[in-house]
C-alpha positions in Angstrom: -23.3 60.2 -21.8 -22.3 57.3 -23.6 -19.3 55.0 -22.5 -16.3 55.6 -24.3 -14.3 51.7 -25.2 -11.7 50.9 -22.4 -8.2 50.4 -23.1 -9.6 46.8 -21.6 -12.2 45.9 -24.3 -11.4 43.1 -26.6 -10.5 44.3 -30.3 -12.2 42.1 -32.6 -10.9 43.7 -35.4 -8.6 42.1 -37.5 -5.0 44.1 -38.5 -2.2 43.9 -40.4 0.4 45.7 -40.7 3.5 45.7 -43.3 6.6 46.9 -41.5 10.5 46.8 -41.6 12.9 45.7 -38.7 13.9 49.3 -37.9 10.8 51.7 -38.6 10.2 54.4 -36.1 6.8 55.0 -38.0 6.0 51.3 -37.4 6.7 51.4 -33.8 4.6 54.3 -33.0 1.6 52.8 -34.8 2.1 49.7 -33.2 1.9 51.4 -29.6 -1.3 54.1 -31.0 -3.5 50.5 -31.7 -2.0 49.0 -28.3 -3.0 51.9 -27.0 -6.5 51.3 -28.0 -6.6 48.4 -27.1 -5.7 46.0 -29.8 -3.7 43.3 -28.7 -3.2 40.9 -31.9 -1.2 42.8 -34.6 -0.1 40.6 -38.1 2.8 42.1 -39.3 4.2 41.3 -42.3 7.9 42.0 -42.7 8.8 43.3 -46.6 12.5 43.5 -45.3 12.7 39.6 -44.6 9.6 39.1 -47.6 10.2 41.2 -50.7 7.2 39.1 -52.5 5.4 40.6 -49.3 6.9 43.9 -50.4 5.4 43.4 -54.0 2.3 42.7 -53.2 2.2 45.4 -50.4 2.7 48.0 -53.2 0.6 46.6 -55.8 -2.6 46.4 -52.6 -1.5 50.2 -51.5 0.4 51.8 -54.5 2.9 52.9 -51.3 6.1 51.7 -51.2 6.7 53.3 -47.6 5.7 51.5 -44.1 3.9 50.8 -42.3 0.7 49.8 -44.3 -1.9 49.3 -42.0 -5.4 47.3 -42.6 -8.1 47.3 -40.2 -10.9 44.8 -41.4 -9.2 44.4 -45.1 -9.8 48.2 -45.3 -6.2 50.0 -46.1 -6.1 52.4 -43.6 -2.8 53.8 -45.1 0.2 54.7 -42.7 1.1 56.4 -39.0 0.4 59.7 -39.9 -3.2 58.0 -41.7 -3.5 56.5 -38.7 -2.9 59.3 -36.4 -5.4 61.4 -38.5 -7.9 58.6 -37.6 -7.4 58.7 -34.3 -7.3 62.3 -34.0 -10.5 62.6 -35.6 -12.3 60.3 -33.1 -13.0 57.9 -35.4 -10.3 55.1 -34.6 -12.1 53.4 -32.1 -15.1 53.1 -34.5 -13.5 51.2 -36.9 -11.2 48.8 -34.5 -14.8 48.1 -32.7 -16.5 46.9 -36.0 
């Protein structure tokens, strides 16, 4: 049976995430990838940036956050995330 990734295991992956101040939605996604063990999170905030905003919108056509981006790859947001997670295949892509 193989070994599932600790919680321990070094993320390599690299994420971003574009978030507001006050965003339940961000705060749950935040804790999911901790909970997976990533420890280094970018977050961009369009609240304090709105050229972050602008570009954030013109990346993900979304104008809602959090934007999340595993690897450069626009994972979308919490519920996107969530859906990953659910279907097992989270941990695949914060290993790669």
């Amino acid at each position: 049976m193989a070994k599932s990734q600790s919680a321990d295991a070094k993320i390599m992956a690299k994420i971003i995430m574009y978030s507001t101040a006050v965003c339940p939605y961000c705060i749950r996604a935040e804790q999911l990838l901790q909970r997976r063990g990533v420890t280094e999170i970018e977050k961009i905030r369009v609240d304090l940036q709105p050229e972050a905003r602008i570009k954030m919108v013109e990346l993900t056509n979304r104008r809602t956050v959090p934007q999340i981006f595993i690897n450069d790859q626009h994972i979308g947001g919490y519920d996107d995330l969530a859906a990953l997670d659910q279907a097992g295949e989270l941990n695949a892509l914060l290993a790669s």
